[in-house]
Chimera marker file (.cmm) of the C-alpha trace (Angstrom):
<marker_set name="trace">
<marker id="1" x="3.772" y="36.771" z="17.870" r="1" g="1" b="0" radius="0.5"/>
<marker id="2" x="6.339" y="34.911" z="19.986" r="1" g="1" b="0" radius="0.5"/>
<marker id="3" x="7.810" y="31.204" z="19.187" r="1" g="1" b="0" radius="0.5"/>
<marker id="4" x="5.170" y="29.546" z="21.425" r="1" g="1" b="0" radius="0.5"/>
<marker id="5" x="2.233" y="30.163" z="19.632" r="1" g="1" b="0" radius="0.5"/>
<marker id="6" x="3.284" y="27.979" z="16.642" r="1" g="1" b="0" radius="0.5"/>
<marker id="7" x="4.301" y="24.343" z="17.163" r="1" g="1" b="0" radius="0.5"/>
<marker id="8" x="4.466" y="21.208" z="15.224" r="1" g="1" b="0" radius="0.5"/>
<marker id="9" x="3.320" y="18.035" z="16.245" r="1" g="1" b="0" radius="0.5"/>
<marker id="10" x="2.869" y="14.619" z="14.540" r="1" g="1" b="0" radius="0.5"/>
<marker id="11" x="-1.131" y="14.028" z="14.047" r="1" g="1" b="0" radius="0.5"/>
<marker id="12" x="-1.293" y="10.784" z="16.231" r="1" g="1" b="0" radius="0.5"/>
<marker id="13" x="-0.080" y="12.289" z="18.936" r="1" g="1" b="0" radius="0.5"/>
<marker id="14" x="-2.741" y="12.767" z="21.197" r="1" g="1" b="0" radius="0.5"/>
<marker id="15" x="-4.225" y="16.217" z="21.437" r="1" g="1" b="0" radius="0.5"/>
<marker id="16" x="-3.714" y="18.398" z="24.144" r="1" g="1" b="0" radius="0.5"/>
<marker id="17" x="-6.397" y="20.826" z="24.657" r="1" g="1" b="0" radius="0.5"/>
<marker id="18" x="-4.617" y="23.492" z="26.680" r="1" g="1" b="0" radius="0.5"/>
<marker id="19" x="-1.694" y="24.118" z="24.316" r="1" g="1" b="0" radius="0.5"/>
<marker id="20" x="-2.627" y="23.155" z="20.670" r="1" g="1" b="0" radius="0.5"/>
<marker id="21" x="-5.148" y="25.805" z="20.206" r="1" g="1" b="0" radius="0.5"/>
<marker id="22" x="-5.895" y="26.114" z="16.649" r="1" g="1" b="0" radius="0.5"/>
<marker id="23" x="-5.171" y="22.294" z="14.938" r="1" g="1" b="0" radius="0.5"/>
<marker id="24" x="-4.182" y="22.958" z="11.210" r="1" g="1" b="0" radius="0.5"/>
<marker id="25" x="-3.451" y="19.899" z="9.194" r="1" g="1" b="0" radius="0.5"/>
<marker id="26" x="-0.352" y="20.014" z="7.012" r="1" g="1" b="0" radius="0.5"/>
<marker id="27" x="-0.343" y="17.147" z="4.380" r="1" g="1" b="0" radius="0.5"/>
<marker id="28" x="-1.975" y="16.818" z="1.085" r="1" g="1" b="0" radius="0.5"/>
<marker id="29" x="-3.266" y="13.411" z="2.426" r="1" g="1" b="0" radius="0.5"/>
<marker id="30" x="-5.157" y="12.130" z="5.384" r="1" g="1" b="0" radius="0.5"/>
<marker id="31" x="-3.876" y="10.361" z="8.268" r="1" g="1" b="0" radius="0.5"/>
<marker id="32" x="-3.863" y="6.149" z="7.534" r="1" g="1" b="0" radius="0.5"/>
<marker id="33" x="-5.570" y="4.911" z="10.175" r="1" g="1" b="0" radius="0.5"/>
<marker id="34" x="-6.789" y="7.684" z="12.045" r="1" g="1" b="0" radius="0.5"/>
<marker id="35" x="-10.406" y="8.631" z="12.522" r="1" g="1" b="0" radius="0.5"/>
<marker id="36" x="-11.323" y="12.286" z="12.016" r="1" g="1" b="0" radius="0.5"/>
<marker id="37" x="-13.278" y="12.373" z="15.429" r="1" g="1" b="0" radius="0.5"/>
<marker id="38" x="-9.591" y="11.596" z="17.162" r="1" g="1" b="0" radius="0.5"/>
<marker id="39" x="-7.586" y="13.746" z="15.062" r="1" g="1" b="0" radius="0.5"/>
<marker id="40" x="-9.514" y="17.159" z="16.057" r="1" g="1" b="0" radius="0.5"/>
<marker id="41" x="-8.372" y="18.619" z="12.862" r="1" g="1" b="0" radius="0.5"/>
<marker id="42" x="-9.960" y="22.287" z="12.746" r="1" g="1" b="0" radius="0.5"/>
<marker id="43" x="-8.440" y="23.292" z="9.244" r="1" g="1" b="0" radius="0.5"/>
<marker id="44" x="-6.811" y="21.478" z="6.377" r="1" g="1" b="0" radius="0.5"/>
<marker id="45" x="-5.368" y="23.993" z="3.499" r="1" g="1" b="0" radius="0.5"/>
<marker id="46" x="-4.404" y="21.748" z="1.516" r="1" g="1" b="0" radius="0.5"/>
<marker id="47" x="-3.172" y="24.409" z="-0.779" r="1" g="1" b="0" radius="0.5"/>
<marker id="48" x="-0.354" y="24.633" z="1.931" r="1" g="1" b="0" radius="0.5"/>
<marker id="49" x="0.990" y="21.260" z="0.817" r="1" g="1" b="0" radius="0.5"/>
<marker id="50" x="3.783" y="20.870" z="-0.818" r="1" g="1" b="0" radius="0.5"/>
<marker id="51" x="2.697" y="19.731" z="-4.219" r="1" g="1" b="0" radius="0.5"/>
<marker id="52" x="2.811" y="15.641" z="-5.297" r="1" g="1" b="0" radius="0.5"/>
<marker id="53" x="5.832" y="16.395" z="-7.797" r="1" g="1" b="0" radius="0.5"/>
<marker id="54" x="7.856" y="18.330" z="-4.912" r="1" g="1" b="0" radius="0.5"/>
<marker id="55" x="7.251" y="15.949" z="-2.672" r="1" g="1" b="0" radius="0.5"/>
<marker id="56" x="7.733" y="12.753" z="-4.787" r="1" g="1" b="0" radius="0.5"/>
<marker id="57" x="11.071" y="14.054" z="-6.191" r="1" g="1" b="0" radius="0.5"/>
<marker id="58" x="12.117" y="15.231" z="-2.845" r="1" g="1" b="0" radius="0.5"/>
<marker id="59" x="11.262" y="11.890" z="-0.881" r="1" g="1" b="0" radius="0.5"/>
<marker id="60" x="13.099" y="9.760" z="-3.907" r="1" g="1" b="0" radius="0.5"/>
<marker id="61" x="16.182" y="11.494" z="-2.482" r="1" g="1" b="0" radius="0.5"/>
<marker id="62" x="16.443" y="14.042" z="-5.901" r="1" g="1" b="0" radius="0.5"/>
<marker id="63" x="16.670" y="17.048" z="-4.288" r="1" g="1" b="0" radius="0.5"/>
<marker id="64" x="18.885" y="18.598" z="-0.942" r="1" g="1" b="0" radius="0.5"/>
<marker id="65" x="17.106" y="20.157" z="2.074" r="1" g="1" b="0" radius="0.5"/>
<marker id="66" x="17.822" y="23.028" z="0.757" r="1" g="1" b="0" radius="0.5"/>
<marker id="67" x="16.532" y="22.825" z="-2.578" r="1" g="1" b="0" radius="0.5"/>
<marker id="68" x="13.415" y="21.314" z="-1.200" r="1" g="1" b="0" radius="0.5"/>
<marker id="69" x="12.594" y="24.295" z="0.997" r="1" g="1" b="0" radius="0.5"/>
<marker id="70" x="13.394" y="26.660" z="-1.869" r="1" g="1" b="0" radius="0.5"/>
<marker id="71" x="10.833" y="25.067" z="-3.919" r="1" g="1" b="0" radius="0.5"/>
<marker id="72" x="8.327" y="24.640" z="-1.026" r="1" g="1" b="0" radius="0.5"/>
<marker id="73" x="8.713" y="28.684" z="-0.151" r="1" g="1" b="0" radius="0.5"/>
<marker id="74" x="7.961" y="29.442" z="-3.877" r="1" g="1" b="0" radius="0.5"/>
<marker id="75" x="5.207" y="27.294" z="-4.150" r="1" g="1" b="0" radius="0.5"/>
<marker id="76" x="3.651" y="28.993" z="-0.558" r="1" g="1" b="0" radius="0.5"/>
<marker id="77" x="4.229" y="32.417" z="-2.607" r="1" g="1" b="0" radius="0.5"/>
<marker id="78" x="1.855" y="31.649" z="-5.359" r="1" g="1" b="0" radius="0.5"/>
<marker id="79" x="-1.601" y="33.021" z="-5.308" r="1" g="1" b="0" radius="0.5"/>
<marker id="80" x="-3.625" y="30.513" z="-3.157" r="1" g="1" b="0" radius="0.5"/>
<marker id="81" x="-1.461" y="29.151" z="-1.076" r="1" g="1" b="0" radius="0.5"/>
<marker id="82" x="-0.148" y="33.240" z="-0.083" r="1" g="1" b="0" radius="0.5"/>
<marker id="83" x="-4.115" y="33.495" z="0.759" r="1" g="1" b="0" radius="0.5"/>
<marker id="84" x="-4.109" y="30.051" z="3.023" r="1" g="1" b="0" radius="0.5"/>
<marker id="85" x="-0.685" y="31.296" z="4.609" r="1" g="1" b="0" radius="0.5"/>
<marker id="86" x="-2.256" y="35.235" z="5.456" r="1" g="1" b="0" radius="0.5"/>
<marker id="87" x="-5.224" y="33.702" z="6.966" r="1" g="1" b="0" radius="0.5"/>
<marker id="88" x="-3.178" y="31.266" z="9.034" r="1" g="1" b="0" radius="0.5"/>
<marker id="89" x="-0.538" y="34.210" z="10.126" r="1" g="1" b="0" radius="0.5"/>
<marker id="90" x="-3.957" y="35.567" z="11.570" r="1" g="1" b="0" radius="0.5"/>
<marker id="91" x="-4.645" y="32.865" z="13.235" r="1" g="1" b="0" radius="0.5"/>
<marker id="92" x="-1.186" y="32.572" z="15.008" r="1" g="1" b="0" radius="0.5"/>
<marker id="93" x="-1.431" y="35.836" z="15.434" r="1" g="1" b="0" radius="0.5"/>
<marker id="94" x="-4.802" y="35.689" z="17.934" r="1" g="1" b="0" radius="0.5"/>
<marker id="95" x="-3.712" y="32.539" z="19.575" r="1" g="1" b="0" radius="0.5"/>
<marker id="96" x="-1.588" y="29.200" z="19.827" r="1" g="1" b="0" radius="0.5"/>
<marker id="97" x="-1.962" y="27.344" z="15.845" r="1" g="1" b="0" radius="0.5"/>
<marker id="98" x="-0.379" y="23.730" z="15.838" r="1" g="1" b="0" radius="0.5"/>
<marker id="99" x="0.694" y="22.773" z="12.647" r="1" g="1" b="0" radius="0.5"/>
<marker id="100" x="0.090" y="18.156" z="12.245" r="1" g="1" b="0" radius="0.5"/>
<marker id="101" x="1.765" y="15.814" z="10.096" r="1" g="1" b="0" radius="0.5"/>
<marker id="102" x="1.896" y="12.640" z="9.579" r="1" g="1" b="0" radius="0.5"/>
<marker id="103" x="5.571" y="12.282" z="8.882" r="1" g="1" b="0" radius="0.5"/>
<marker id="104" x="7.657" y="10.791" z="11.787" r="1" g="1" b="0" radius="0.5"/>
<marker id="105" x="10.565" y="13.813" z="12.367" r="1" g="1" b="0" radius="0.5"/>
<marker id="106" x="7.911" y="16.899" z="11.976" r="1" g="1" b="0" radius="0.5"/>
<marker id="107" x="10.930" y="18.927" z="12.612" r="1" g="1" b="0" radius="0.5"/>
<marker id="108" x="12.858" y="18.148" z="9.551" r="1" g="1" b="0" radius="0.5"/>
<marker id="109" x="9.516" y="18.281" z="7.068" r="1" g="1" b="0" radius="0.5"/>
<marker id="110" x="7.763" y="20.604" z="5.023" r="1" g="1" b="0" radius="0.5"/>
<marker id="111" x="5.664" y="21.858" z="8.653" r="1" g="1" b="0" radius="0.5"/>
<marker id="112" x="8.429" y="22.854" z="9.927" r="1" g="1" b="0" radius="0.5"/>
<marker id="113" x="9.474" y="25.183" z="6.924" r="1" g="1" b="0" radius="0.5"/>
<marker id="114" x="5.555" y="26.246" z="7.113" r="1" g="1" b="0" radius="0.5"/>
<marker id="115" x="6.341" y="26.898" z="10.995" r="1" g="1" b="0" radius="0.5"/>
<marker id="116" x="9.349" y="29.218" z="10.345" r="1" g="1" b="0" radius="0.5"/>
<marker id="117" x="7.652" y="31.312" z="7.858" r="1" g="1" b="0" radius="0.5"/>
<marker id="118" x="4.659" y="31.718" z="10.193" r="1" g="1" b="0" radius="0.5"/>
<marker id="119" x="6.940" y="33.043" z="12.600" r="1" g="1" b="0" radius="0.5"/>
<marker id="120" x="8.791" y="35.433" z="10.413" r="1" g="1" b="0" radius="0.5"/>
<link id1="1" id2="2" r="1" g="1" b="0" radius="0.2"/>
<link id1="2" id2="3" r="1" g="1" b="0" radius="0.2"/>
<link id1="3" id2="4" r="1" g="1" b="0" radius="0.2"/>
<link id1="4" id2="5" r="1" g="1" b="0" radius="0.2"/>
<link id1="5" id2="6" r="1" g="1" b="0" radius="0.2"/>
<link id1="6" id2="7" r="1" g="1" b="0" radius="0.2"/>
<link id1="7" id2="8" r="1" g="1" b="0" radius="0.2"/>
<link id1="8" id2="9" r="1" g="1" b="0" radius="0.2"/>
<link id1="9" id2="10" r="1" g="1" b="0" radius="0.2"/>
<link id1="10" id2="11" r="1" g="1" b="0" radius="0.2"/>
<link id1="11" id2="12" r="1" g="1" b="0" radius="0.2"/>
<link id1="12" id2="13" r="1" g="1" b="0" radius="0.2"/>
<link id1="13" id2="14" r="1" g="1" b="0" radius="0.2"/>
<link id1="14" id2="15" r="1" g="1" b="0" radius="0.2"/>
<link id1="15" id2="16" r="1" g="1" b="0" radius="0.2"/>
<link id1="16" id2="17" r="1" g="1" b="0" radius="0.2"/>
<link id1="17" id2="18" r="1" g="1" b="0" radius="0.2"/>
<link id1="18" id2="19" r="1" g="1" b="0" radius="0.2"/>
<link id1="19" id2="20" r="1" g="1" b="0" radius="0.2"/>
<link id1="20" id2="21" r="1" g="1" b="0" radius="0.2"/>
<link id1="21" id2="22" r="1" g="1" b="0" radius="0.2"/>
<link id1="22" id2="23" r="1" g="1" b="0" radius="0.2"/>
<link id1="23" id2="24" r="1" g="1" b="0" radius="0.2"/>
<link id1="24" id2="25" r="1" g="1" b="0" radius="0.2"/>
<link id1="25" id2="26" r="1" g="1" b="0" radius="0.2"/>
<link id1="26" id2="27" r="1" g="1" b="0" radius="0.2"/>
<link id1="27" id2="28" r="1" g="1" b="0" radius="0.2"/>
<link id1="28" id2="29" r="1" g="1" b="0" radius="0.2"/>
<link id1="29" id2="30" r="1" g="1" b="0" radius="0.2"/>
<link id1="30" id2="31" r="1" g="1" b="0" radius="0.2"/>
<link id1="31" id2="32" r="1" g="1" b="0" radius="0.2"/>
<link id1="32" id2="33" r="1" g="1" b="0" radius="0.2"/>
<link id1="33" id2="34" r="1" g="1" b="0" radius="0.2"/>
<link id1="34" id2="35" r="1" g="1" b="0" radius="0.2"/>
<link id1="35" id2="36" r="1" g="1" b="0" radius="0.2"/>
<link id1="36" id2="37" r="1" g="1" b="0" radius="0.2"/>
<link id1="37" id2="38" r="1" g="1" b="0" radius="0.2"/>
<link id1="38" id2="39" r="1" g="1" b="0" radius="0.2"/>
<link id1="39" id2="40" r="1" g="1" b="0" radius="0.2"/>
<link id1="40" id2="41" r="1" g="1" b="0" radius="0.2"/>
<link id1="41" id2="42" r="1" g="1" b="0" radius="0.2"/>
<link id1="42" id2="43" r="1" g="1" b="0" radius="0.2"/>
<link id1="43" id2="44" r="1" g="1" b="0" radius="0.2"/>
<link id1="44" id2="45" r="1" g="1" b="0" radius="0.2"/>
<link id1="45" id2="46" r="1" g="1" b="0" radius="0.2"/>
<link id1="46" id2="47" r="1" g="1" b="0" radius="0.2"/>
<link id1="47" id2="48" r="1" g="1" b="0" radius="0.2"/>
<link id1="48" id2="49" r="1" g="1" b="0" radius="0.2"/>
<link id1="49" id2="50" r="1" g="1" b="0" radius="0.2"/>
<link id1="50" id2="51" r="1" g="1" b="0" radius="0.2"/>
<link id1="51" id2="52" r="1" g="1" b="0" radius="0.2"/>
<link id1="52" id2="53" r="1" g="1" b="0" radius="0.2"/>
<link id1="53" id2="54" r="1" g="1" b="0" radius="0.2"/>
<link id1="54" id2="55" r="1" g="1" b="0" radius="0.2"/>
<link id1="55" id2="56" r="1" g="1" b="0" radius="0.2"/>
<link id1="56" id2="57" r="1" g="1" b="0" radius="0.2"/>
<link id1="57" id2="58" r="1" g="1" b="0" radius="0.2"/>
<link id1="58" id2="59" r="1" g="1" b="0" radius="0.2"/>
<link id1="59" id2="60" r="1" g="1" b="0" radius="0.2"/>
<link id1="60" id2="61" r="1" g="1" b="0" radius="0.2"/>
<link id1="61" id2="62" r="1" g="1" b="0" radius="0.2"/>
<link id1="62" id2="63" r="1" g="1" b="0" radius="0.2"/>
<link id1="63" id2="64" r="1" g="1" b="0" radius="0.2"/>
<link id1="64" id2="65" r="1" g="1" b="0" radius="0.2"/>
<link id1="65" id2="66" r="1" g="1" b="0" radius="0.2"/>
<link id1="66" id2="67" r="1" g="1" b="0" radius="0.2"/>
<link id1="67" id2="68" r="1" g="1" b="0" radius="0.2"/>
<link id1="68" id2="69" r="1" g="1" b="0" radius="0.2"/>
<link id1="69" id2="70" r="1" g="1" b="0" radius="0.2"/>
<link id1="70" id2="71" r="1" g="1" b="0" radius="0.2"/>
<link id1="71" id2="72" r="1" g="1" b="0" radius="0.2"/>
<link id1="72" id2="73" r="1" g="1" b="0" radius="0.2"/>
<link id1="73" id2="74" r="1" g="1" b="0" radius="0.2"/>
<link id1="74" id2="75" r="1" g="1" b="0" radius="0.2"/>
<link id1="75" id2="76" r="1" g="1" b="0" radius="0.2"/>
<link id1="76" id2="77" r="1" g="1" b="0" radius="0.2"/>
<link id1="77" id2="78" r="1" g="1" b="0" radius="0.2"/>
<link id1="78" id2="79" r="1" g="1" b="0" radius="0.2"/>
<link id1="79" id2="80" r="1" g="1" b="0" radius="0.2"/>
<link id1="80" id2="81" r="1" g="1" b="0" radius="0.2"/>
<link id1="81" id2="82" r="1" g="1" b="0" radius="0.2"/>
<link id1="82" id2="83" r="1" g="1" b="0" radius="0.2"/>
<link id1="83" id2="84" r="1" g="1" b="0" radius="0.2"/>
<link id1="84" id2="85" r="1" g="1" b="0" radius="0.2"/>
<link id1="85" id2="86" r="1" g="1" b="0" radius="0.2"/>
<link id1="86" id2="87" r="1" g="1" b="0" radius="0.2"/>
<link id1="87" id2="88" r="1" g="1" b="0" radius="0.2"/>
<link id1="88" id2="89" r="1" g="1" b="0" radius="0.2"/>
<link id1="89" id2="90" r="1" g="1" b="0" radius="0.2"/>
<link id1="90" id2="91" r="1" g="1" b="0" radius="0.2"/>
<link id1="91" id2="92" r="1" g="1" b="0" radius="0.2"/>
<link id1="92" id2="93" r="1" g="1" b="0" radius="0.2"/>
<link id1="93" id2="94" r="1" g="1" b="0" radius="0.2"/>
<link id1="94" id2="95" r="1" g="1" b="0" radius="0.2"/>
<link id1="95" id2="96" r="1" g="1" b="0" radius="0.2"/>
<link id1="96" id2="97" r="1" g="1" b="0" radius="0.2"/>
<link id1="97" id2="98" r="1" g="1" b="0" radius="0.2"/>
<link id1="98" id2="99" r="1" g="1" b="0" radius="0.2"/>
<link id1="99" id2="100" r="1" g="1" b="0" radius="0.2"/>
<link id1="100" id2="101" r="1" g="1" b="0" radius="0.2"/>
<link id1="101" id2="102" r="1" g="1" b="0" radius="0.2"/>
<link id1="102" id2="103" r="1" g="1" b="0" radius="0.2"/>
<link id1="103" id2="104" r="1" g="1" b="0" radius="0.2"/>
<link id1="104" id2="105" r="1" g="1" b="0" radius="0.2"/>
<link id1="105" id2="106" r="1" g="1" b="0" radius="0.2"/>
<link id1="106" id2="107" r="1" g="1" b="0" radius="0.2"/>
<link id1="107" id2="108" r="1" g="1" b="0" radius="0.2"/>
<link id1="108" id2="109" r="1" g="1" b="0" radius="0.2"/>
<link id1="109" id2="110" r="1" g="1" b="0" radius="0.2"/>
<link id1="110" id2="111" r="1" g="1" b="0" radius="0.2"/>
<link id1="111" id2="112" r="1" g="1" b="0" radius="0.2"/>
<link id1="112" id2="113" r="1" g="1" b="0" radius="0.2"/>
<link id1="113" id2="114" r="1" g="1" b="0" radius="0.2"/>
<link id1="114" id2="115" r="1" g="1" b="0" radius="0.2"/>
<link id1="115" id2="116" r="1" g="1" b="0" radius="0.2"/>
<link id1="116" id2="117" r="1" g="1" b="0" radius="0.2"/>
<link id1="117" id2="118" r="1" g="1" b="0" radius="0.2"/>
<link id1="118" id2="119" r="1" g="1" b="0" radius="0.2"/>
<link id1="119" id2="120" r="1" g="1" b="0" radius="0.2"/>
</marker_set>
């Protein structure tokens, strides 16, 4: 698999046919605002999340970066979400997967820890 064929993109960007492939929502919530038909979601594990108490205590500033992926990377290795992350390694694996969030740096959130363990 080579670093293209996983990207991260913020879900009201527009999509772009050609390079997004596979459209995998991120987030435990959807999108304010955004209609379904214009988001082109094609999955959304949600068990892929970070869960509501990681990502509460991490937003009210509680925990580092660090400590926050940590967490995150232990929850992924749990049971169902190690299912959701196999099956979207496969994906990745036969073609382009872009990973959306809502969040306005993607590169500094949970999808972009999700990204680098898709790529490992």
């Amino acid at each position: 698999m080579t670093a293209a064929a996983v990207r991260v993109r913020r879900v009201y960007d527009p999509p772009e046919p050609g390079a997004d492939g596979v459209r995998v929502l991120v987030d435990r919530l959807w999108p304010r605002g955004l209609a379904k038909a214009v988001a082109a979601v094609d999955e959304w594990p949600k068990e892929l999340t970070p869960s509501s108490a990681l990502r509460k205590e991490f937003h009210a500033g509680g925990l580092s970066e660090a400590e926050f992926r940590a967490r995150y990377q232990a929850e992924l290795a749990e049971p169902g979400a190690a299912a959701a992350l196999s099956r979207l390694r496969g994906l990745a694996a036969s073609g382009p997967v872009t990973l959306l969030t809502a969040v306005k740096d993607p590169a500094a959130g949970h999808a972009a820890v999700l990204a680098a363990l898709l790529l490992r």
